[in-house]
C-alpha positions in Angstrom: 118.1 -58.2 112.5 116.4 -59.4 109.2 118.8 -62.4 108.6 117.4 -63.7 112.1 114.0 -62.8 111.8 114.3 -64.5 108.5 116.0 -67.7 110.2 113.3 -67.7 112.3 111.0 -67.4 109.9 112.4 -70.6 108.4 112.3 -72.3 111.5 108.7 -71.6 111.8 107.8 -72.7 108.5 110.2 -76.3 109.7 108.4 -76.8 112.8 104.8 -76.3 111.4 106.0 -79.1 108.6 107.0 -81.6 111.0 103.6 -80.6 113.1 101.8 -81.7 110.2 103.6 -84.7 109.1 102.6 -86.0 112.6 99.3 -84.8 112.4 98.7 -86.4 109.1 99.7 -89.7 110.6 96.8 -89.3 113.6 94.3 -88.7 110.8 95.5 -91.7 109.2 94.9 -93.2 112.9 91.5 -92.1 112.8 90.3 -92.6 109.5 91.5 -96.7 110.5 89.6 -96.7 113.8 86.9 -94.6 112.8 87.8 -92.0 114.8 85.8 -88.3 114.6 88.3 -86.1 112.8 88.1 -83.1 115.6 88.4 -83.9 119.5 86.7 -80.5 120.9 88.0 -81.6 124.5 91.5 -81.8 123.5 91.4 -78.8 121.2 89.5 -76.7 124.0 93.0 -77.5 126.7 95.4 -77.4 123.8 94.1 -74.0 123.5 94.4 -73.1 127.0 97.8 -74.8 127.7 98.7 -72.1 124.5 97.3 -69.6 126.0 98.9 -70.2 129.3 102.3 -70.7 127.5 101.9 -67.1 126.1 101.4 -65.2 128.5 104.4 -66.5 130.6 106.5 -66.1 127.3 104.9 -62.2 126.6 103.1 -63.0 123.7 99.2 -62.3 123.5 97.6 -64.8 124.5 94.5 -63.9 121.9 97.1 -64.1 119.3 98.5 -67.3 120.0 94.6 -68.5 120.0 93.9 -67.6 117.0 97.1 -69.3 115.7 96.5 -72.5 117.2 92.7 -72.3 116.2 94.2 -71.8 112.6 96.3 -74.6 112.7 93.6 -77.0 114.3 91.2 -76.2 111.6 93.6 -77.0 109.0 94.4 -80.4 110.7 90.7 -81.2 110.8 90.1 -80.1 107.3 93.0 -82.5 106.6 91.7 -85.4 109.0 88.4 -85.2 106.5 90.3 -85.4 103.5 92.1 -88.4 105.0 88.8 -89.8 105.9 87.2 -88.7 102.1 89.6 -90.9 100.1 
């Protein structure tokens, strides 16, 4: 049971990389076009379409807020540094 939590684990850590290589590049899109570096419309469904996705997959859907909403304000705090240099 460890080996595969810890293969997930991995997978996780994978996943979140490539999430951020992609996000890195939108930043890099905004920063160009000027763009406000947190879209609260988008963030607001993203969170709901999480939400939604949890509960049909048995996970909290409080906890997979609070994920998201961790990994949206790193992205944003990333999106300013972008912006800052």
């Amino acid at each position: 049971m460890r080996s595969s939590i810890d293969n997930i684990d991995a997978a996780l850590v994978h996943l979140l990389a490539e999430r951020f290589k992609c996000t890195q590049r939108v930043g890099r899109l905004k920063a160009t076009h000027d763009l406000p570096a947190s879209d609260p419309d988008r963030e607001a469904r993203q969170i709901e379409r999480l939400r939604s996705l949890a509960v049909e997959s048995d996970l909290d859907p409080a906890f997979a807020e609070k994920f998201l909403t961790f990994i949206i304000d790193e992205v944003i705090r990333h999106h300013e540094a972008i912006r800052s240099a």
